[in-house]
VOPAGU-2260 file (C-alpha; in pm, 1 decimal, decimal comma):
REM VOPAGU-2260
SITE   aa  ch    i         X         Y         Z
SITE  UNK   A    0    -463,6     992,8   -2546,0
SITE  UNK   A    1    -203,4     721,5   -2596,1
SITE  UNK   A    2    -159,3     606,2   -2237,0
SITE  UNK   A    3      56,2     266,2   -2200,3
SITE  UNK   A    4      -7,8      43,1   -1965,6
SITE  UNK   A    5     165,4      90,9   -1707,7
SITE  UNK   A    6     267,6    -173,0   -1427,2
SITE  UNK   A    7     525,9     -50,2   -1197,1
SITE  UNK   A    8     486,9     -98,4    -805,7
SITE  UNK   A    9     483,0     254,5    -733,0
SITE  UNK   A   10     478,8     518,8    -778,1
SITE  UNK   A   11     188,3     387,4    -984,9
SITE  UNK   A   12     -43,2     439,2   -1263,6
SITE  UNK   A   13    -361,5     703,7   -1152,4
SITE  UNK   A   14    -712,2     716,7   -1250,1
SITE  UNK   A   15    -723,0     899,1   -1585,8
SITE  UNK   A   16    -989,0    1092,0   -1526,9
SITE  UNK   A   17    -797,4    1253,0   -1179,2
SITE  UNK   A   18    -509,0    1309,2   -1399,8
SITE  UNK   A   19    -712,6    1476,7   -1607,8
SITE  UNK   A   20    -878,4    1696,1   -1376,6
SITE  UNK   A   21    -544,6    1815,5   -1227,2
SITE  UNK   A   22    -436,1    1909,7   -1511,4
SITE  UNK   A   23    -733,7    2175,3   -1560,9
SITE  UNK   A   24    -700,6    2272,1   -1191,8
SITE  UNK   A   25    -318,3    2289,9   -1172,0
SITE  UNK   A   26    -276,9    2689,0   -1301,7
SITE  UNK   A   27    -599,1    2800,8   -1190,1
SITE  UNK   A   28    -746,3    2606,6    -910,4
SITE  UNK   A   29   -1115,0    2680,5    -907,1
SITE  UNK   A   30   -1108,7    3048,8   -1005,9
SITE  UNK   A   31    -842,2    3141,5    -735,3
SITE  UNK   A   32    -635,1    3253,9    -968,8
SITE  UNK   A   33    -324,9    3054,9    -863,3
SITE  UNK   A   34    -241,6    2694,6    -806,9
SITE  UNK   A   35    -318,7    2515,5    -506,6
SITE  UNK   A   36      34,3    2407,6    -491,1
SITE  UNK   A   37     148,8    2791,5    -435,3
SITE  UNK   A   38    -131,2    2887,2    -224,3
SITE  UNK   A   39    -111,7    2909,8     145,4
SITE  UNK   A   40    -203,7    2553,6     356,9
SITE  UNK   A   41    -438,5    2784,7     585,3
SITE  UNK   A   42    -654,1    2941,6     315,0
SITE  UNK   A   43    -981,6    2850,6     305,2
SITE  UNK   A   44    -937,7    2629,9     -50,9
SITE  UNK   A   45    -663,4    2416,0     114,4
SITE  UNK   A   46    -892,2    2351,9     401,5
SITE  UNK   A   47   -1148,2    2274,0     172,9
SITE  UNK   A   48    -901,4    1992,9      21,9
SITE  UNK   A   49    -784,3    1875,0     321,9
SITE  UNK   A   50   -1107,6    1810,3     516,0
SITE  UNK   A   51   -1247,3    1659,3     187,0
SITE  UNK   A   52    -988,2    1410,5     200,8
SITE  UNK   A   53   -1009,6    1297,0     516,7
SITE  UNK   A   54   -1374,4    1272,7     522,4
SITE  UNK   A   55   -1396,4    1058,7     193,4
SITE  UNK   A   56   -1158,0     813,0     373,0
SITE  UNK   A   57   -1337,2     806,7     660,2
SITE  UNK   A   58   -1664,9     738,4     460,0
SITE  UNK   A   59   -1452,2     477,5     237,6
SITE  UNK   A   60   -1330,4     263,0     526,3
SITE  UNK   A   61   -1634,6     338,0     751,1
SITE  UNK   A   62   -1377,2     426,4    1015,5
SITE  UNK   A   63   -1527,9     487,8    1385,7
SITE  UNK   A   64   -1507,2     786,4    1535,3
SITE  UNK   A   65   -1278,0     657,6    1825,3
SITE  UNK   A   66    -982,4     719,5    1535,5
SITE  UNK   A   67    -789,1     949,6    1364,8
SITE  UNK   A   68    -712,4    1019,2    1002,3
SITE  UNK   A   69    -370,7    1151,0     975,2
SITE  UNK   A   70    -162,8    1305,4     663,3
SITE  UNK   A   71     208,7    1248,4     712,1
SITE  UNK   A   72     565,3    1304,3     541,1
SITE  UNK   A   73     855,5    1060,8     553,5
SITE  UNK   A   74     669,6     756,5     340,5
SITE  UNK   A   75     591,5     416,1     516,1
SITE  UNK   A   76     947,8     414,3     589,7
SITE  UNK   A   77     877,3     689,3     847,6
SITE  UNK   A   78     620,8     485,5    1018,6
SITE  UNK   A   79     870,4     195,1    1079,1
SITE  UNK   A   80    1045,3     409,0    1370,5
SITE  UNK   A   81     732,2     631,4    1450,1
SITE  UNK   A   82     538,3     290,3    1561,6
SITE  UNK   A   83     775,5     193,0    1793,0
SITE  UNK   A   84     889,2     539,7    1906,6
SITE  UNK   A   85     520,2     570,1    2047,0
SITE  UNK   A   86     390,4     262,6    2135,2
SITE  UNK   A   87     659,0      17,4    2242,4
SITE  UNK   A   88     879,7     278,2    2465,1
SITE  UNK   A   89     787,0     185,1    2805,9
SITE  UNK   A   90     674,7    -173,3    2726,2
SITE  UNK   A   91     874,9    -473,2    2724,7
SITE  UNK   A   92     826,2    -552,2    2363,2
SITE  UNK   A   93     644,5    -611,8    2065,9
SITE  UNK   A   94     521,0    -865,7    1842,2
SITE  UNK   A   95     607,2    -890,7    1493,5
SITE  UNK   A   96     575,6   -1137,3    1196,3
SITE  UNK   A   97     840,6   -1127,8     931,4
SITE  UNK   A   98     713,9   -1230,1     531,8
SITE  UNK   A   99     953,8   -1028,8     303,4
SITE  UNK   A  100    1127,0    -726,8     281,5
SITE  UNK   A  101     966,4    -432,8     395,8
SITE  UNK   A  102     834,4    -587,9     714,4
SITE  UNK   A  103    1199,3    -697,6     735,2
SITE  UNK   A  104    1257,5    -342,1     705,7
SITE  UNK   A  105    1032,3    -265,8     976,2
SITE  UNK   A  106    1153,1    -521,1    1214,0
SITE  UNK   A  107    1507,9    -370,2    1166,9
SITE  UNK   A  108    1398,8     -23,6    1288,3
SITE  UNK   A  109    1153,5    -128,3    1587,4
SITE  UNK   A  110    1412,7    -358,6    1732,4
SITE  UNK   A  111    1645,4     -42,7    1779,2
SITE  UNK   A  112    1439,5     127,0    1957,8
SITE  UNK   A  113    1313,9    -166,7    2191,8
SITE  UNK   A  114    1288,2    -531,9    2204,6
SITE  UNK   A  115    1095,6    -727,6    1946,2
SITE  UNK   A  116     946,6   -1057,1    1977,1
SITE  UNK   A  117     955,6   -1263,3    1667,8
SITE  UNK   A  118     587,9   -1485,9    1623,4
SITE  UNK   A  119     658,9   -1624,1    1258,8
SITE  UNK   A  120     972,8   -1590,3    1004,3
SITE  UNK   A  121     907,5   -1695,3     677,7
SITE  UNK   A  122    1287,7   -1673,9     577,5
SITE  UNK   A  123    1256,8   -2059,7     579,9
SITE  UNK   A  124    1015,8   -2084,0     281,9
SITE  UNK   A  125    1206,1   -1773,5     112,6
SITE  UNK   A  126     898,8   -1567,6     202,5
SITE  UNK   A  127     705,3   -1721,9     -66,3
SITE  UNK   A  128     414,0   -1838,7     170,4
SITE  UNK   A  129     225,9   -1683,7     521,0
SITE  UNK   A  130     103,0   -1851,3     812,6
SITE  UNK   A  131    -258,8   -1939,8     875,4
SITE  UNK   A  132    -370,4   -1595,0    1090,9
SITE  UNK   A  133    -539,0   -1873,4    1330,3
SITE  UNK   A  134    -190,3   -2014,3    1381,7
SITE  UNK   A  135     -45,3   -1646,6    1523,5
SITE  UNK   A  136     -40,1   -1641,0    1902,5
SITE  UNK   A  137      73,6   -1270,9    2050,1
SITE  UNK   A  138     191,6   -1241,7    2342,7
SITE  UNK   A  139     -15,6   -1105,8    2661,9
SITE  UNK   A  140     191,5    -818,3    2721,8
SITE  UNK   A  141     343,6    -734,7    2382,9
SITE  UNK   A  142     328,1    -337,6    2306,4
SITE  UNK   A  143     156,9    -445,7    1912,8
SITE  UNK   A  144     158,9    -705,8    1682,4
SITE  UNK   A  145     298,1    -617,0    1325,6
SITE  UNK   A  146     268,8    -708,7    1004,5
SITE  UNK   A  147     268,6    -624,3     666,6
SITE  UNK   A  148     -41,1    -692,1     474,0
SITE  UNK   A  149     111,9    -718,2      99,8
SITE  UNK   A  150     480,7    -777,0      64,7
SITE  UNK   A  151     551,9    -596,5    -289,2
SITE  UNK   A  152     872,1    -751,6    -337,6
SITE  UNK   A  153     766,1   -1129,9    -295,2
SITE  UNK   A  154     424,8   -1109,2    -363,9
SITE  UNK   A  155     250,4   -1222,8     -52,5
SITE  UNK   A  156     -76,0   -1088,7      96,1
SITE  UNK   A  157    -263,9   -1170,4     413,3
SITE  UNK   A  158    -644,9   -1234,6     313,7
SITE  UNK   A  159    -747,5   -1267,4     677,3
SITE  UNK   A  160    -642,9   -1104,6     972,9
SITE  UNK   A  161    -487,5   -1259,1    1290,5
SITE  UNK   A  162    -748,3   -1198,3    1620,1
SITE  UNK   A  163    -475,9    -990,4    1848,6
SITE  UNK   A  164    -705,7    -938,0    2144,5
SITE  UNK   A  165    -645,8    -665,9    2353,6
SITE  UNK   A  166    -292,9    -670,3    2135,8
SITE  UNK   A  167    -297,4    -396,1    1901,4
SITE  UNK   A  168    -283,3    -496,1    1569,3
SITE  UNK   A  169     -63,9    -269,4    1341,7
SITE  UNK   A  170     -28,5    -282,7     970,1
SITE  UNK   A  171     183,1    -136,4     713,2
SITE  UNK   A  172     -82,2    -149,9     422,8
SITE  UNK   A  173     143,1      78,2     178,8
SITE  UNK   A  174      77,0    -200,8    -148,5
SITE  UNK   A  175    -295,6    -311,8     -90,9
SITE  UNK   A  176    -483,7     -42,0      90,7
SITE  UNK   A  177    -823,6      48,6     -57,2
SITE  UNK   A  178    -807,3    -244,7    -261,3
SITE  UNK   A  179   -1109,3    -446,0      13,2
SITE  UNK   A  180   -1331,4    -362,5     236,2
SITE  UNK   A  181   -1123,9    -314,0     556,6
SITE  UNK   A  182   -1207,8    -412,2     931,9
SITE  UNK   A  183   -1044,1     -68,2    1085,6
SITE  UNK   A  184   -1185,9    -217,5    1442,0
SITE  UNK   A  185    -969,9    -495,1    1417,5
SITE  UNK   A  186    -667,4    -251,9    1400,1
SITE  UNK   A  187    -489,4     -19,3    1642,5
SITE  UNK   A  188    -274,9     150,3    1362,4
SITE  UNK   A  189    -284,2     122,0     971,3
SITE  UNK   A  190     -22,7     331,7     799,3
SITE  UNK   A  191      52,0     386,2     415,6
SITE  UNK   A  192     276,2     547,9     169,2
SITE  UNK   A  193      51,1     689,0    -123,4
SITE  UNK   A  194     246,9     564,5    -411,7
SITE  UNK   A  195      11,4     256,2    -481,1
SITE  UNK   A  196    -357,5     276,7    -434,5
SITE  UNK   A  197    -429,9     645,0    -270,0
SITE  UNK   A  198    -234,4     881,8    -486,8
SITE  UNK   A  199     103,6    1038,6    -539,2
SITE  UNK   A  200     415,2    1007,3    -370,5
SITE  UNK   A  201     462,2    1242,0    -102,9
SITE  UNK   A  202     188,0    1172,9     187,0
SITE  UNK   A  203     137,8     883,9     397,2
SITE  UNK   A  204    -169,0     810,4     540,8
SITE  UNK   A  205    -201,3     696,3     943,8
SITE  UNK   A  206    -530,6     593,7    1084,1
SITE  UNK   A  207    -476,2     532,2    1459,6
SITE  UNK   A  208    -717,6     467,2    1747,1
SITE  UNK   A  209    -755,4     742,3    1981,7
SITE  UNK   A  210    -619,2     574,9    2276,7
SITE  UNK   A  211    -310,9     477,6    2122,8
SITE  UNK   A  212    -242,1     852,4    2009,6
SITE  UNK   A  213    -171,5     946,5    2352,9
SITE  UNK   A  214     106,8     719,0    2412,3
SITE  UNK   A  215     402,2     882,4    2262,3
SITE  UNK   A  216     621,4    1062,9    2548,3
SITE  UNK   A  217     687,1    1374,3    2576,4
SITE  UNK   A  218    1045,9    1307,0    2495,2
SITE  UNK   A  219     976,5    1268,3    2164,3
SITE  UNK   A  220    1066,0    1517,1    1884,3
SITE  UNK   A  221     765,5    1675,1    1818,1
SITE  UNK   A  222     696,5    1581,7    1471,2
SITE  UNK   A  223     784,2    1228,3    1564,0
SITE  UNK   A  224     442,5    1204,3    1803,7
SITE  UNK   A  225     101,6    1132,3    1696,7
SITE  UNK   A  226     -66,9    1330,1    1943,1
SITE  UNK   A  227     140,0    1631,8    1781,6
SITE  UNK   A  228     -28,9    1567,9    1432,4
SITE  UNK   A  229    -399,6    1476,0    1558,4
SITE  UNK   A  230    -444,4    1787,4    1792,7
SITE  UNK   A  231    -320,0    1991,2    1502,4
SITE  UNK   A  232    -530,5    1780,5    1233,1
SITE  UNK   A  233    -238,8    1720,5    1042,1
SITE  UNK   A  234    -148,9    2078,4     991,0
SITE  UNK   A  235     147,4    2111,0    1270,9
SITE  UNK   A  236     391,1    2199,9    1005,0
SITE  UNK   A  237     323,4    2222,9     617,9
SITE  UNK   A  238     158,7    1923,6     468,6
SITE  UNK   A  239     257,7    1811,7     127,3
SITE  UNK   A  240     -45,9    1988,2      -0,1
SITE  UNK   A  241     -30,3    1881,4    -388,4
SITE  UNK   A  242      25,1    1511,9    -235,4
SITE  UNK   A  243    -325,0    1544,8     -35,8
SITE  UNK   A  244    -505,4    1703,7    -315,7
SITE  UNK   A  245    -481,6    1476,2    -582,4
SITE  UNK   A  246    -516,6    1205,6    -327,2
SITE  UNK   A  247    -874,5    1336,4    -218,5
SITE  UNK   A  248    -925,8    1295,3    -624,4
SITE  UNK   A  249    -814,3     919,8    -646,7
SITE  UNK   A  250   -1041,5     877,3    -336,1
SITE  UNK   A  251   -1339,8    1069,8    -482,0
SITE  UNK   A  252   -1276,5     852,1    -818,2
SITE  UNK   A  253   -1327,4     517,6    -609,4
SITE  UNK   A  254   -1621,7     614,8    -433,5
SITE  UNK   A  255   -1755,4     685,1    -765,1
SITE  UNK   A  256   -1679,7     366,7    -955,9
SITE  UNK   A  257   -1861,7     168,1    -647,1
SITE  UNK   A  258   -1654,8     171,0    -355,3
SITE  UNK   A  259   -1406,6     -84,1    -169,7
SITE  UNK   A  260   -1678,8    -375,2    -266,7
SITE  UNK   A  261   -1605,5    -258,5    -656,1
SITE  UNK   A  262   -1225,3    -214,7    -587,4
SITE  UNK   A  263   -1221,0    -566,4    -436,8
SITE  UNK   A  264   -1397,3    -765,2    -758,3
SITE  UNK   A  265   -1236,8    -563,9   -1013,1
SITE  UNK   A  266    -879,0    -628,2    -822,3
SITE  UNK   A  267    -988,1    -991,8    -798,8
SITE  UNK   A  268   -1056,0   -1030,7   -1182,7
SITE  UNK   A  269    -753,0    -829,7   -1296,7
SITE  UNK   A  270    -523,2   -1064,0   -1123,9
SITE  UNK   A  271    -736,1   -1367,9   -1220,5
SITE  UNK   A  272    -668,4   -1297,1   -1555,0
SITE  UNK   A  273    -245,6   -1291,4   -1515,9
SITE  UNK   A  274    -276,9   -1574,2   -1302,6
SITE  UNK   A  275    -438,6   -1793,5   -1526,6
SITE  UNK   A  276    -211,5   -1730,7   -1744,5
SITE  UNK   A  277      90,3   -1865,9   -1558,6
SITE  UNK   A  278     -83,7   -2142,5   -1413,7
SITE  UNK   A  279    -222,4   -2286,1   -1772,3
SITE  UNK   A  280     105,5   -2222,6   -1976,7
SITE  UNK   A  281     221,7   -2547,8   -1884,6
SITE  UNK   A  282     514,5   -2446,8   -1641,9
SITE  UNK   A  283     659,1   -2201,2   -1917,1
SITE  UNK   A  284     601,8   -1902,9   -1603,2
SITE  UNK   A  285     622,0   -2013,2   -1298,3
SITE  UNK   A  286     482,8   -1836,4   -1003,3
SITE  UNK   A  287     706,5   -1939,7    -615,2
SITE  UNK   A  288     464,7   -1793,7    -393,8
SITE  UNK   A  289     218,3   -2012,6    -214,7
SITE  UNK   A  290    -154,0   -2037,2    -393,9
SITE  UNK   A  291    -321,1   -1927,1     -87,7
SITE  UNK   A  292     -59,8   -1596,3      15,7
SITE  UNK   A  293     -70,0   -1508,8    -364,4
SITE  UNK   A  294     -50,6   -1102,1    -366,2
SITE  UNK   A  295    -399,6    -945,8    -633,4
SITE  UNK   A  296    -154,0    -641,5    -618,7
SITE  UNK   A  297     181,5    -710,3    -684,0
SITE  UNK   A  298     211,4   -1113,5    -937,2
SITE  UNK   A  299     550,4   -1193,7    -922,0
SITE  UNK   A  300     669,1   -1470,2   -1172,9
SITE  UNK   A  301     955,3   -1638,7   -1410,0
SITE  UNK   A  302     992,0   -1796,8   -1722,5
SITE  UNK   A  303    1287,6   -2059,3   -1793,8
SITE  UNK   A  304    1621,7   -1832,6   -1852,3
SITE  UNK   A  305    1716,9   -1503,8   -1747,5
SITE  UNK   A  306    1717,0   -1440,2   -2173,5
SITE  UNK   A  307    1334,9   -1514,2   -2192,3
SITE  UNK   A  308    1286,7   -1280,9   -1894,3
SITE  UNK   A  309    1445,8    -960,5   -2058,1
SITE  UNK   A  310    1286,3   -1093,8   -2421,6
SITE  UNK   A  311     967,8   -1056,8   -2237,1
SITE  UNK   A  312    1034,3    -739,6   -2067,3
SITE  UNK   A  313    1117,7    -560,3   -2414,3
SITE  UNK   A  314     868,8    -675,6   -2581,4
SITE  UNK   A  315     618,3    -632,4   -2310,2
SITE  UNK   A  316     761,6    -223,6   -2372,5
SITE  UNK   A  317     710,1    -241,5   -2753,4
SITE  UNK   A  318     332,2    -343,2   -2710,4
SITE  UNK   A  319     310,0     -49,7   -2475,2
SITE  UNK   A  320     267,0    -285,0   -2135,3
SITE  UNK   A  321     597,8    -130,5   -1906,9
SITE  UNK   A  322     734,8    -183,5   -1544,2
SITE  UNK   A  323     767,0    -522,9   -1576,3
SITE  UNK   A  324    1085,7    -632,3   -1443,8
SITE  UNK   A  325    1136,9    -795,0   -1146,8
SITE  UNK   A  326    1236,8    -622,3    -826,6
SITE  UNK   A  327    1631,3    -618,9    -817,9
SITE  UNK   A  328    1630,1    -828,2    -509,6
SITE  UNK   A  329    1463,5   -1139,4    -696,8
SITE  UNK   A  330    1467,2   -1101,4   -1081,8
SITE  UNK   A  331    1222,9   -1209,2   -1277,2
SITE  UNK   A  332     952,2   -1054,0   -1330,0
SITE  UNK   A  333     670,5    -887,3   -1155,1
SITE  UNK   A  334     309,5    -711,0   -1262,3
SITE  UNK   A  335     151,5    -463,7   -1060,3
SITE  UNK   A  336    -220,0    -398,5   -1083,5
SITE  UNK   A  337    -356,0    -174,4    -834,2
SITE  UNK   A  338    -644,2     -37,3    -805,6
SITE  UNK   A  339    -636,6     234,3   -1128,9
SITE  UNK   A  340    -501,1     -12,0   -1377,3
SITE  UNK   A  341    -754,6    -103,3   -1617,9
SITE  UNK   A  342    -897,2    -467,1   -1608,7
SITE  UNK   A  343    -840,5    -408,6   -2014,9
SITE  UNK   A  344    -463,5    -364,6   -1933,1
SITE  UNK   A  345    -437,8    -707,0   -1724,1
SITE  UNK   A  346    -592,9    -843,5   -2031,9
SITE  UNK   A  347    -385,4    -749,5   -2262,1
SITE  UNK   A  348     -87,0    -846,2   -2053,4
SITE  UNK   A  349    -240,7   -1162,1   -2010,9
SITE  UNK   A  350    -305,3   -1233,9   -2399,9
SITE  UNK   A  351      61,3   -1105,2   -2449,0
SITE  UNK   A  352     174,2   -1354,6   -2269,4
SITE  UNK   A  353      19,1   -1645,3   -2374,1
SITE  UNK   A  354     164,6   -1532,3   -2701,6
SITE  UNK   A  355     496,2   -1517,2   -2529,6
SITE  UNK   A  356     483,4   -1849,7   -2436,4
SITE  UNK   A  357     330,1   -2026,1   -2755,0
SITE  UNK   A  358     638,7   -1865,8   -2966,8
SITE  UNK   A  359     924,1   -1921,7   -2712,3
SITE  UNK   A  360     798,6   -2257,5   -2534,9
């Protein structure tokens, strides 16, 4: 199969072999004699796919029993008004660190629906660096503290975790989840849109503490509270069943190749290799963000001109490497590698552009 490489941030390159599979299962899905994605979200093979999915996460992230796995709609972008909606309305306000655009994004929704307490803005440094977690202080009474553990658009990622305390920590881990072994004790929310690391577009994955699933009021549209979705196991209204499915496949496919540990070294290597090429080709691409907030998901860099930049990005496509360009907001350019891009792909866009650079420089 002539597959390129393919390094968009999302929605992003899948395993192979899960493509594969759901392409066998998608007429006849085990012998049922219809697809799963016509087939009715309280048979007995949807159930089948549902609890499988959960429980593979679960097993994954070693997440305690004191939480809840839940399927949603609506994307990350959802999550930036559900958080609040449940867990800052009748508190005084909550904590939140700003480091690029989509926890910009967030910030924007929560502080509509309450007051928000700002603990570190990294507009001053263009959002090309993070704070030392040691560094955060949250605030006694604050609802949460936010953040955003990899900024796709500027390329940031926290490595360590701020200590929150009593504080609830909340994360929107949409561009880096299942890339590491994950803490989920240290949390008191994680949510994620699919696109990146757990499958399709279409779901978004919450994992919530129990205790913090029972504060969303009454008041609240139904759909729009958490305890609505865990007493129903995700199954209050239709889920987006062929979303769920092939996401139980992407997770099935990393517990196969070795787990978060495995995810973790081959994400580490991958961006090694791109890395090393921008720091050794003697300033020809330049990476802004900070060497210690550097993102092993989403490498954002530049070359000299704006005419190198979309040289690169065509040629990149005629050697079968694509999704290079920059996000709008920032030019340049930008390489994704999550979790089912080949190391052999970071390599080749690596060699490429050493190439690059030896012929333009």
């Amino acid at each position: 199969m002539d597959r390129k490489y393919n390094f968009y941030a999302g929605p992003a390159t899948l395993p192979l072999p899960v493509l594969v599979q759901v392409r066998e299962e998608i007429v006849d899905y085990h012998g049922a004699g219809l697809s799963l994605i016509e087939t009715s979200h309280r048979s007995k093979e949807y159930d089948k796919v549902h609890t499988g999915a959960s429980s593979v996460i679960r097993e994954l992230f070693r997440v305690p029993d004191n939480y809840s796995i839940l399927f949603l709609g609506g994307g990350a972008t959802l999550q930036f008004g559900m958080v609040p909606l449940n867990l800052l309305q009748g508190k005084p306000f909550c904590d939140f660190t700003l480091t690029g655009q989509w926890s910009k994004k967030a910030y924007g929704d929560a502080k509509k629906i309450g007051n928000v307490n700002v603990v570190y803005d990294g507009s001053d440094n263009n959002f090309t660096g993070l704070p030392d977690p040691e560094d955060i202080r949250t605030s006694r009474d604050a609802a949460y503290l936010h953040i955003t553990s990899n900024e796709t658009v500027q390329g940031v990622q926290w490595h360590r975790w701020p200590e929150t305390g009593s504080v609830p920590l909340v994360a929107d881990m949409s561009s880096d989840i299942m890339s590491r072994p994950l803490p989920v004790d240290k949390f008191g929310l994680i949510y994620a849109g699919a696109q990146k690391n757990l499958g399709p577009a279409g779901v978004t994955l919450v994992i919530i503490r129990n205790d913090l699933v029972e504060e969303g009021q009454d008041t609240l549209p139904a759909y729009l509270r958490y305890r609505t979705h865990a007493e129903k196991d995700s199954l209050y209204n239709t889920p987006p069943v062929f979303s769920i499915y092939v996401l139980g496949l992407v997770m099935e496919w990393v517990k196969k190749s070795g787990g978060l540990s495995k995810m973790q070294a081959l994400s580490t290597e991958r961006a090694g290799l791109i890395y090393c090429a921008i720091d050794n080709s003697g300033g020809f691409y330049r990476c802004p963000v900070q060497e210690t907030a550097r993102s092993s998901m989403n490498i954002v860099f530049h070359l000299p001109s704006a005419e190198l930049e979309a040289r690169f990005i065509d040629e990149a496509g005629e050697n079968d490497m694509i999704g290079l360009k920059g996000h709008r907001s920032l030019g340049g350019c930008r390489a994704s590698v999550y979790n089912s891009m080949p190391v052999e792909g970071a390599r080749a866009l690596s060699e490429f552009m050493k190439e690059f650079a030896r012929k333009n420089s």
